[in-house]
C-alpha positions as CSV (number, residue, x, y, z in Angstrom):
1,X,15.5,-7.8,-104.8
2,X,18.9,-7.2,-104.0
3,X,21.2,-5.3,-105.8
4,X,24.9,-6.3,-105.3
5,X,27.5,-5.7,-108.1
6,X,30.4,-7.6,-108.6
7,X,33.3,-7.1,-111.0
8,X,32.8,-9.6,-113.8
9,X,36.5,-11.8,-113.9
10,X,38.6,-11.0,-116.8
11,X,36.6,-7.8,-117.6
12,X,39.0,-5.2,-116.0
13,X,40.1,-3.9,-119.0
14,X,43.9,-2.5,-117.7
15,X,44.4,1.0,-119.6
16,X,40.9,2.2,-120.3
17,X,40.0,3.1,-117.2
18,X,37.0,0.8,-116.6
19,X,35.6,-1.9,-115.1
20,X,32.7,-4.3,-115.9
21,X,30.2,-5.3,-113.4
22,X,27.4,-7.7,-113.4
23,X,24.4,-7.2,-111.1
24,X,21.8,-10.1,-110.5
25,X,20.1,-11.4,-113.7
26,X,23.2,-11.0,-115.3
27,X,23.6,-14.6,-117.7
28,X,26.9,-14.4,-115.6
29,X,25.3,-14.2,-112.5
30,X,22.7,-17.1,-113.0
31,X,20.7,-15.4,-114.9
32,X,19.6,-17.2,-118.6
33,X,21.7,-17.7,-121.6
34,X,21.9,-14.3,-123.2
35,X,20.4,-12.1,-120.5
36,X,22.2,-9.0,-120.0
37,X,22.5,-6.7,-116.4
38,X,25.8,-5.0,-115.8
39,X,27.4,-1.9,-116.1
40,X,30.5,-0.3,-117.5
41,X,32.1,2.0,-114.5
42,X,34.7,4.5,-115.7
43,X,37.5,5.7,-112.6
44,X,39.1,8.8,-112.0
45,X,42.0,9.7,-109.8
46,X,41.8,8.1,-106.1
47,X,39.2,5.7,-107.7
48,X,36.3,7.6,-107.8
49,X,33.8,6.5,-110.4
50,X,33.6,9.8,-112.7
51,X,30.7,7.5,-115.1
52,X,28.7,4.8,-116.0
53,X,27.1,3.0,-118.9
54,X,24.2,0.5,-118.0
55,X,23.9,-2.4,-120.2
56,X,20.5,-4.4,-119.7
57,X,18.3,-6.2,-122.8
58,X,15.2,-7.0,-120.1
59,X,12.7,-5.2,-117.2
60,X,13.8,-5.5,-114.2
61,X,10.2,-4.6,-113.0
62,X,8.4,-6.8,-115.3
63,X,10.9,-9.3,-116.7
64,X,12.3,-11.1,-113.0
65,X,13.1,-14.4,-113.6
66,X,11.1,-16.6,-110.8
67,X,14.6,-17.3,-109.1
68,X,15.5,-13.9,-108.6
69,X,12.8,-13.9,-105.8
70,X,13.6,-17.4,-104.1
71,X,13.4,-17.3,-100.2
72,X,16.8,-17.2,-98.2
73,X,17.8,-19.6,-96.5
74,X,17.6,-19.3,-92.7
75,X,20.7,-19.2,-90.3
């Protein structure tokens, strides 16, 4: 499985100090209606991440979804 967050568009809340991301099997990230897998990642000064506050409603060692684990496609 790979694990690649991205910043979830429209989520950067400006002010707070955090950003959203979504990881695979995020509902956002093709995951099914509902499914939750992201994070909420606090920054400090020079943009280091100083927290973070994981947000998931399934396993992600018993719960994949078949997809998650489709072959990739060759070059």
């Amino acid at each position: 499985m790979v694990i690649n967050p991205r910043a979830l568009p429209g989520h950067d809340v400006k002010g707070t100090g955090y950003q959203v991301l979504t990881y695979e099997g995020d509902e956002t990230r093709g995951g099914s209606p509902g499914r939750r897998h992201r994070s909420k990642v606090w920054f400090g000064p020079g943009g280091a991440a100083v927290a973070i506050a994981l947000e998931r409603n399934f396993d992600v060692f018993t719960e994949v979804e078949p997809h998650a684990f489709s072959k990739p496609a060759k070059l």
